[in-house]
N, C-alpha and C positions, 0 to 999 in steps of 0.2 A: 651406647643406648640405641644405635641407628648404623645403618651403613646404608651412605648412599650409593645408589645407582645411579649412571646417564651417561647417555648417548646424546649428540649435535646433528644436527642435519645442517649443509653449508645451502644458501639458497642460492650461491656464486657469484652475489655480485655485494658481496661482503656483510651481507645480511645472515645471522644464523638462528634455528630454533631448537630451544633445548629440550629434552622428555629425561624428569629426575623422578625415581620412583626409590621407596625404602625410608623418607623421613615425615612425611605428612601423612594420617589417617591410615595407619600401615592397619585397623581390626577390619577395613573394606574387606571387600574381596581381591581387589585393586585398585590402586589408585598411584595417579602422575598431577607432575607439575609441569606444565609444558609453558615454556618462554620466549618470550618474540620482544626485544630492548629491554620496556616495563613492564611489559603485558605479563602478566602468569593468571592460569588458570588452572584452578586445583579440579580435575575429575576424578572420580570413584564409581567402582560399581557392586552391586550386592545381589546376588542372586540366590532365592530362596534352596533351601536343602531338601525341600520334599514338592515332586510335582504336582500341579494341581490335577486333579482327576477328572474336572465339571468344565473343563473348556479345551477346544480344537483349535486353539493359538498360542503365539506366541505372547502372554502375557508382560512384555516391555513396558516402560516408563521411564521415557527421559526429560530431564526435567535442566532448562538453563538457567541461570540466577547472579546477578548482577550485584557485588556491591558498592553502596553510594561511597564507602572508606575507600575503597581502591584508586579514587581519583581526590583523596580528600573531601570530600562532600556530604551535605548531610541528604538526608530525602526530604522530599515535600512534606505538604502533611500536617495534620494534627497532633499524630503518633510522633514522626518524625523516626520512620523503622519502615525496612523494606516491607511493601505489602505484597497484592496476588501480580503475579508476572505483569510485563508491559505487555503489547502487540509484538516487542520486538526481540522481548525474551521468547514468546512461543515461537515465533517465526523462525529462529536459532534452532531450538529443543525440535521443532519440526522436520528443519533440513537434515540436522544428527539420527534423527530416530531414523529417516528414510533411507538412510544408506548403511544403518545398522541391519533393522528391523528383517530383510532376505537373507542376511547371512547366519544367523542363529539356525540349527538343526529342527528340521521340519516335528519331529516328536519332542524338541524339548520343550513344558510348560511349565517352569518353575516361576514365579513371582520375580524380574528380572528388575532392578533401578535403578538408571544411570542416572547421574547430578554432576553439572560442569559450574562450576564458581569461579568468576572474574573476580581474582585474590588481589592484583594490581592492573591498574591502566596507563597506556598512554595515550594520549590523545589524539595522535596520527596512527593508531594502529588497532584496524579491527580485529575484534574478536571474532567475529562470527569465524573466519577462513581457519582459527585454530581451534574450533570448539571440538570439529570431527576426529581431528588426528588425537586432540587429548582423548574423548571418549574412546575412540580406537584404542592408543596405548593402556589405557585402565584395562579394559578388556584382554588386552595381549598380555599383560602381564599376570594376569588371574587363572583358576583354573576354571575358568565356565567355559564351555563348550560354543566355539564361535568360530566361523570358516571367514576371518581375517585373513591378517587387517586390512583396514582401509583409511586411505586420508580424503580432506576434502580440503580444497585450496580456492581462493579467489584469484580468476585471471582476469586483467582490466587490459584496455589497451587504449595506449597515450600518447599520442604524436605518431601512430602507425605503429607504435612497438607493443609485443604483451609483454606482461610484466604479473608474475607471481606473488598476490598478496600484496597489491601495492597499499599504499597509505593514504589516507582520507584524505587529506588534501590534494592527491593526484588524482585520484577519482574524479573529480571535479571534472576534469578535463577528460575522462575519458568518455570515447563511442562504445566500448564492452564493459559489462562488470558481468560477471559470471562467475557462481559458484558451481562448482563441478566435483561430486564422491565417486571415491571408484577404487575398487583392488587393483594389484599389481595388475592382472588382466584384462579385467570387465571395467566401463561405465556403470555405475550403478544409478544417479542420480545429478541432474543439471537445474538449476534456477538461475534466473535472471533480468538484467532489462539490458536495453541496446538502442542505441538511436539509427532507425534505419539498416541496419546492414545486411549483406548477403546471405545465403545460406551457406557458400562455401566457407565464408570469413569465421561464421559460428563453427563448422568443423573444425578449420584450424586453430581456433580457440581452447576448441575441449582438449585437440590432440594435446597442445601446448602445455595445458593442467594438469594431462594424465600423463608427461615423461615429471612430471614435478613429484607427484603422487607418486608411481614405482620407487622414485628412493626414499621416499618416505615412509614406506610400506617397508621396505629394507632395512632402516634403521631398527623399525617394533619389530624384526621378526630377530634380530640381532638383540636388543633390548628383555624378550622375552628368552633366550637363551641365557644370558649373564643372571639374570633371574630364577631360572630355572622351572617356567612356567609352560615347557613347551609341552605338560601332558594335563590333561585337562580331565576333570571327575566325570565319575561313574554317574548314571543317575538311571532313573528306572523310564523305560519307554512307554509309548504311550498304549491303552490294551488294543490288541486286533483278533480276530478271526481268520484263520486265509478262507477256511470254508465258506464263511458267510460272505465273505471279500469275492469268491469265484462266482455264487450263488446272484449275487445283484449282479455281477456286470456280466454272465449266462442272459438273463431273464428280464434285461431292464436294457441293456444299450441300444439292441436293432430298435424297441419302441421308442425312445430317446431320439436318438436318428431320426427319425422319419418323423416325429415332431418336429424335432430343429429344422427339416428337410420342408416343412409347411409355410415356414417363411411369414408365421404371425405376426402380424408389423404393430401386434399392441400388447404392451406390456404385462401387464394383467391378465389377459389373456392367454399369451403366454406363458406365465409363469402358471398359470391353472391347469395346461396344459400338461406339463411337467411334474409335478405335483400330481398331476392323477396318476401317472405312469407309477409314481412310488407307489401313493395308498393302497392300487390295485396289488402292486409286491406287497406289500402289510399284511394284505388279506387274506393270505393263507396259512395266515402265523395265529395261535391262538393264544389266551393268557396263558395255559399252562406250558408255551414252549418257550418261557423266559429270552423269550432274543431282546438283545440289546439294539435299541430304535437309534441312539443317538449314532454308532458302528454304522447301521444301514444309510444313516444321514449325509455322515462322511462318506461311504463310499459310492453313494449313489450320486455325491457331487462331483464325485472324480467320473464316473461316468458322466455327466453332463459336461461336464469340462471336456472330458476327449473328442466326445460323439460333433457338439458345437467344432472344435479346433477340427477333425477330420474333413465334417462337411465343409468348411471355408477354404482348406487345403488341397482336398481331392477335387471338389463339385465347384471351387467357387463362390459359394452360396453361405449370405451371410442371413442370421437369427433373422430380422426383419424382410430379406428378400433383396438387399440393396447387392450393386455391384461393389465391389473394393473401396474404387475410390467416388461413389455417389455419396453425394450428401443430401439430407433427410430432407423434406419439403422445408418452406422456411416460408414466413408472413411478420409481417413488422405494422406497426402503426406508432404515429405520435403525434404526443398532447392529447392522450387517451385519458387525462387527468386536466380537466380545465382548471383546477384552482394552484396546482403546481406552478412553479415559475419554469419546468420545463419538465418531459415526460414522454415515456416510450414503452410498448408492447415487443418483445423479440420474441418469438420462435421458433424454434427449429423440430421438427417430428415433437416428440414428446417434453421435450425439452422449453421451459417458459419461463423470460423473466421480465418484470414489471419493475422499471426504474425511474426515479424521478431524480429530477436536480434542484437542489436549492441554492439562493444566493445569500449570499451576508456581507456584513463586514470585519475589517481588522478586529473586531471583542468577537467573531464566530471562530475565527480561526485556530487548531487545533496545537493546545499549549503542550509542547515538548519538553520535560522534566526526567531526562535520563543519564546515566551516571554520563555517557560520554556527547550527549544531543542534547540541546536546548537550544530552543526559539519555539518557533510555531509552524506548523505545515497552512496552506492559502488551499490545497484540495486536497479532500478526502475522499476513500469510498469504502462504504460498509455493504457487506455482504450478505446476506439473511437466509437459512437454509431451514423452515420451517417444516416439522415433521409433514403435513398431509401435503408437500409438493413430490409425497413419494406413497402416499396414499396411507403412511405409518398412523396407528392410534394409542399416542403417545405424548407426555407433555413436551413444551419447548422451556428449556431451564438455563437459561443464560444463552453467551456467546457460546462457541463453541471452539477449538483449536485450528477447527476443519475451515470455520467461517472467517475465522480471521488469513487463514493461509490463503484462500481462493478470494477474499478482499484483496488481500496485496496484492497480490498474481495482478489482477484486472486492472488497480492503481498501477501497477508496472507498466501495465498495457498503456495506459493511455496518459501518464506523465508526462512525455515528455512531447507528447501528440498537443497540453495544453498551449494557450496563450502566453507570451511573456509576461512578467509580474506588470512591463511598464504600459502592456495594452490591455490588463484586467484588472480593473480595481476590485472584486468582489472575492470575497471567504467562497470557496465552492462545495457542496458536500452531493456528492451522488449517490444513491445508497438501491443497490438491487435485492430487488427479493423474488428469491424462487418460488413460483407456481405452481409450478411441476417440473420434474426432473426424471431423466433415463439418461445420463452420460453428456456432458460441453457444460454445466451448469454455469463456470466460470466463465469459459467463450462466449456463452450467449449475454453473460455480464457486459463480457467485452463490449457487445455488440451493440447491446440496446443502450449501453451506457455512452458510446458516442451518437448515438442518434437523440436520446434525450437531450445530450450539448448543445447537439447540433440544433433542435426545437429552441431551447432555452435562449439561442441569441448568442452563445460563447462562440466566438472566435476560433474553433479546434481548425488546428494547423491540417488535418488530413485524416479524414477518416481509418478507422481501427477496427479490423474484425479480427476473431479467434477461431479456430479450430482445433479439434482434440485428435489426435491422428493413435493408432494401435498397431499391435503386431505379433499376428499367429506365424508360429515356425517350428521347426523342427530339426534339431541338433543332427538326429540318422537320417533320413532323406534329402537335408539341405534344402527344403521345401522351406517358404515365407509366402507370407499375405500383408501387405501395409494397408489397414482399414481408415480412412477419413468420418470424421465427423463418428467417433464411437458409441457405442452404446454403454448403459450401465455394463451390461455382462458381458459385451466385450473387454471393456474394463478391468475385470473381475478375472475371466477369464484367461486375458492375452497375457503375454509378453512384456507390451511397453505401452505405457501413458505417456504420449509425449504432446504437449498445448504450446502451439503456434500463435502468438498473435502480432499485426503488425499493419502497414497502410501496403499503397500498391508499390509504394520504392522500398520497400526492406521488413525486416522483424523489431519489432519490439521489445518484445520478453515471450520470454519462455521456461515452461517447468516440465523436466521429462523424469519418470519413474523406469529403469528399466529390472525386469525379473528375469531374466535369461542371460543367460553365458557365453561372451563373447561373440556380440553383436556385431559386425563387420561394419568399419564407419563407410564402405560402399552404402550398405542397405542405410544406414543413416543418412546418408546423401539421397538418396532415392524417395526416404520418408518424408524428408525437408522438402523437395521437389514439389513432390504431391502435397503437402501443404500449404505451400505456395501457391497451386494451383486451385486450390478447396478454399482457402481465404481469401481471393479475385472473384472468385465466385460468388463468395458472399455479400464481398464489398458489391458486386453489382444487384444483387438481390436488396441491399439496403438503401444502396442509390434512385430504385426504382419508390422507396419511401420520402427519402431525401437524402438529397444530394451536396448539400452545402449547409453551411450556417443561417439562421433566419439573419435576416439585415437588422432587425430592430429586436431586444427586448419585449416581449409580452407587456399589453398595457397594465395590468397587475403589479407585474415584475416592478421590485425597487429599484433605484435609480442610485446610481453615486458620481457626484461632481469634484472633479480635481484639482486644484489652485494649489501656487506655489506661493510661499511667501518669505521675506526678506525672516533672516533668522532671530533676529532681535525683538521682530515684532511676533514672537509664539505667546513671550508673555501676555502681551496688552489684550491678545483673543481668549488666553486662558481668564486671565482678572486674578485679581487675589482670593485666593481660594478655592478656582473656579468657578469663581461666581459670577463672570459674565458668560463664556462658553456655556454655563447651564441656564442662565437667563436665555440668550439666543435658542438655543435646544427646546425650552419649556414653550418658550413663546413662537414657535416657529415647526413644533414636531417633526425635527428631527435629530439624529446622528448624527455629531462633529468628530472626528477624530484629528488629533493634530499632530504630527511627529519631526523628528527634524534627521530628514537623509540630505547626507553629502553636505552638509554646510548647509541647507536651505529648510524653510520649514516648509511640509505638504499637509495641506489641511483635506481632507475627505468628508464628503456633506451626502448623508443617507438619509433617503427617503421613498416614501411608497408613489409621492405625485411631484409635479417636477415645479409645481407653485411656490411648496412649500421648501425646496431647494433653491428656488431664485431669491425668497425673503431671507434666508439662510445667508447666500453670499453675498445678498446686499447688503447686510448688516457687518458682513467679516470686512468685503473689500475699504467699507467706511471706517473702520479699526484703522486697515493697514495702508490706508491710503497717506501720501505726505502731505502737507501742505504744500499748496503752490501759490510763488508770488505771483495777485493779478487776478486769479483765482476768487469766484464770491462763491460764499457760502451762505446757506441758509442755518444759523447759531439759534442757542440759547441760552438768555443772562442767565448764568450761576451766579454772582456776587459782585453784588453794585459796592461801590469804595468810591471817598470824596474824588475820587481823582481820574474816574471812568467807572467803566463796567468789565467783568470779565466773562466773555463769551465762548463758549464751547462748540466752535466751527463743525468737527468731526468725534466720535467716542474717544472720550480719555484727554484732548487736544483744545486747549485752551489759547485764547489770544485776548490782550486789553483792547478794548476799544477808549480811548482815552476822551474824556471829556470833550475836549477841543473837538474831536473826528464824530462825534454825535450828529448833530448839526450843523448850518451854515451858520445859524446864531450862535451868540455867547451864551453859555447857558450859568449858572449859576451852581445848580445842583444835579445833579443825574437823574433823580428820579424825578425831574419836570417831563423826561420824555419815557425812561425805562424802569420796568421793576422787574424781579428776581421771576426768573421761568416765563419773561417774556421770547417769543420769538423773533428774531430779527433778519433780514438779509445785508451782509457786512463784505468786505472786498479787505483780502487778504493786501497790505502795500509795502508791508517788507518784513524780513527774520533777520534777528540779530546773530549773525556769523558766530559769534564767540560762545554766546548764552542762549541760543536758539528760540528767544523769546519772540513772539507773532506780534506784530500791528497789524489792528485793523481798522477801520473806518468806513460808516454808516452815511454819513454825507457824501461822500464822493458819488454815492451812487444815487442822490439826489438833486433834483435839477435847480443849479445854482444861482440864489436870487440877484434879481438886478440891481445892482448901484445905487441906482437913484430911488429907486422904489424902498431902499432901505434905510435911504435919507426923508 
């Protein structure tokens, strides 16, 4: 019915992963099973038979998908059935697409689908580091047209050592996580976070990944030979002109030139500048001489593309007028928002984002329900890329893939920049939103996102700036340009995105995109450098806003008070039902949370004024306090009996006051002195060791009649 295929890869330190192709989903166009212990992950892909005619790209779709079976579990839910992706399925589907997405044939535009399924899990082993090499072998064994393969691996490094695809539980203790794509030859793609390190450290990182990736790329290209996949379908290209092709770049590049050569440092502007150069080409075309406008579109961008890459290569000179490595003017302000618990302006040239921070508690914090992650994250940050912060007129319709990727990025950035859990009680959520955007939109997250912290009263260990760094070059001249602080259309146009963030002792995280062929990791050393250099910069540009954390909370800002208590006594603050924690809560307006780490219970007490936090713990400490022999309390009779009264010293805590201990007199009946919901002041005189039962006594603490006066 089947014959399987596979190859092994050894990862040499007795770790192997398998790529089985020919039994699962053999009507794809291809599809693998690739295995690391438990882990399998079934990929496929499907690429349409007739090209699309109505678009100038690579119409790709890769899509990650997790299921709750694979680790036994069911989903959240209502439904109780996988729904639309997590955060950390797109952020997967992202990394895969991005080191796909250069290698497909610049004319092919066929409706393209890859789909990677976590078929089983284990729980020490991420998926994400195998999601690229399956997508890659689905690929390699198909006949679609695709300038593979590639793998993409996670390097950690743990006790000083790297280590390939290590396991979640090692992670923990690593200073590098780094994912890294790349063909046998080229880097194609870098993500990650890092606490503090060098630039040179990150070099040896990647080099480290990419001798792991060459045999891995070795195995699919041996794979797709036993297969017999090594020729790949016809398909129709996409239409051209040469004439019309010779005709714009005659008539349109010197005017382009000499545009770009103006060095308009405003976007709009520019791009209007550019745009008239075309319409004027238009204009001598009439309706009857049928020219195809979408042709002239395309090739009039390759002319802007060369003429821009020329002028920065030959002259120097970049679109705005900046030198290489300048970066753009920059203005900051915060607590640009008074009713925020903390708040900040960043800019950079065109570039603006407006971030505020808010505080909570342990019910804010963000519940993690994923087949292989559960608990709750304490900080978050959302990202927000609003059409008119790029002047578009257009609706905004949900998140977006784009938003959630450049949220992480900036959470990367400054995780590990936060407080310890044990010096921040507070849920954190920062969330930026772009203004306006020409290229850093994520950096300048970065950016204003530590300064809001820093407003807000948080504890950040050391400030965090970004920068987006680029890179024009030229494979025949061996000519390069490393651009700081990028623009949209340097972006667009260059080589490499690569986003730097980090404090003044090391990096952070970082995400580089590379589009060029065999990058010399010199000039990656060189790019690092200059980044380095372009994010001290910044840091001082922001320092001149502020420089540290404020000393105190905003008077606004809610408050949370932290007390430890004995573990036994969780019950007596909850009550039966919770019906004292919410009496205290109701009567008291605030937030109790109560949990029991490490053997002890920690109560957490939220509130907006700090009055109603002291009423709070006064009433807790009164719970959890013991009795003390010696000790007087101010009680109240709950129930009088022939034989005394029984008095409630503390909440829940009960003691007899016995007849006799009432008075100095003999009294006869109890209620000669007390009745039920009287107040009294009583003196604790002894607990019964065995039965922990309280005496107490009301006389003793009254002044004792004289002898004879009582004769």
């Amino acid at each position: 019915m089947y014959k399987v295929i596979e190859k092994t890869i050894d990862l040499g330190d007795g770790r192997t992963i398998s790529i089985e192709t020919g039994k699962l989903a053999k009507q794809a166009d291809g599809s693998v099973v690739v295995k690391m212990g438990r882990t399998m992950l079934l990929a496929t892909v499907v690429s349409a038979k007739e090209i699309r005619e109505d678009v100038d790209f690579m119409p790709l779709s890769v899509d990650y998908k997790e299921k709750y079976a694979s680790l036994g579990r069911f989903p959240g839910g209502f439904l109780k059935r996988e729904a639309r992706p997590s955060d950390y399925e797109v952020l997967i589907a992202r990394l895969v697409d991005r080191a796909l997405r250069p290698l497909f044939p610049d004319d092919y535009h066929a409706d393209t689908f890859v789909t990677i399924n976590l078929i089983s899990a284990d729980k020490d082993i991420l998926p994400d580091s195998l999601a690229g090499l399956a997508a890659s072998a689905a690929l390699s064994v198909s006949d679609i047209p695709f300038d593979g393969p590639i793998s993409e691996v996670r390097v950690g490094r743990i006790d000083g050592k790297f280590k390939i695809n290590p396991g979640i539980s090692e992670l923990k203790d690593a200073d590098i996580d780094l994912l890294v794509g790349a063909t046998k030859d080229n880097i194609l793609m870098v993500e990650g976070e890092m606490k503090e390190i060098s630039e040179a450290d990150m070099i040896e990182a990647i080099k480290f990944a990419h001798e792991a990736i060459k045999d891995q790329c070795k195995v699919q290209e041996k794979l797709a030979e036993m297969v017999g996949a090594t020729k790949k379908r016809e398909y129709e290209y996409e239409e051209s002109d040469e004439g019309l092709k010779e005709k714009v770049w005659k008539e349109t590049y010197d005017k382009v030139f000499k545009v770009a050569e103006k060095a308009i440092a405003n976007k709009q502007e520019r791009s209007e500048a550019f745009e008239a150069v075309k319409e004027k080409f238009l204009e001598q075309f009439t309706d009857e001489d049928e020219i195809n406008e979408s042709l002239i579109g395309k090739y009039f961008h390759d002319v802007e593309k060369e003429a821009v890459r020329s002028l920065i290569l030959d002259k120097g000179i970049r679109l705005d007028g900046r030198k290489t490595d300048e970066i753009r003017p920059i203005w900051s302000e915060v607590d640009p928002l008074p009713a925020a618990h903390g708040s900040a302006v960043f800019t950079r040239g065109e570039t603006q984002s407006l971030t505020t921070v808010t505080l909570g508690t342990k019910l804010n914090e963000k519940i993690i329900d994923e087949v292989l992650f559960q608990g709750t994250h304490k900080f978050v940050l959302h990202y927000n890329f609003p059409p008119f912060s790029t002047g578009d007129a257009r609706p905004a319709r949900g998140t977006s893939r784009r938003e959630i990727g450049h949220g992480n990025l900036a959470h990367r950035a400054l995780k590990n920049m936060m407080p310890d859990d044990n010096e921040n009680p507070y849920a954190i959520r920062v969330v930026s939103d772009i203004l306006e955007s020409n290229g850093s939109s994520s950096m300048a997250t970065v950016c204003a996102g530590s300064l809001a912290l820093m407003d807000t009263g948080i504890k950040l260990k050391k400030p965090v700036s970004g920068i987006a760094m680029g890179l024009i070059s030229d494979t025949k001249s061996k000519k390069y340009a490393i651009l700081s602080d990028i623009l949209g259309d340097e972006d667009h146009l260059g080589d490499m995105d690569f986003k730097v963030t980090g404090t003044r002792d090391g990096i952070t995280a970082t995400q580089m995109d590379i589009k060029v062929d065999g990058l010399p990791y010199e000039v990656l050393a060189e790019a690092l450098e200059q980044a380095r250099e372009g994010r001290l910069h910044i840091l001082d540009k922001m320092a001149e806003t502020i420089s540290e954390p404020r000393e105190s909370l905003k008077p606004h800002a809610p408050r949370i008070s932290q007390i430890t208590i004995p573990k036994d006594m969780i019950g007596a603050i909850i009550g039966p039902g919770g019906k004292v924690i919410q009496e205290i809560q109701n009567e008291t307006g605030t937030t109790i949370i109560v949990e029991e780490i490490d053997d002890k219970g920690v109560v957490d007490v939220f509130a907006d004024n700090e009055e109603a936090i002291n009423e709070a713990l006064k009433r807790i400490n009164s719970i959890v306090a013991v009795p003390e022999i010696g000790a007087v309390y101010k009680g109240k009779v709950k129930t009088i009996v022939p034989f005394g009264a029984f008095v409630e010293i503390l909440p829940g805590k009960d003691g007899l006051l016995h007849i006799s201990e009432i008075e100095w007199r003999r009294l006869k009946t109890v209620d000669e002195v007390l009745s039920e919901g009287d107040e009294v002041e009583v003196k604790l005189i002894d607990i019964d060791k065995r039965t922990g039962k309280v005496k107490l006594s009301r006389k003793i603490l009254l002044p004792k009649p004289d002898r004879n006066n009582q004769r």
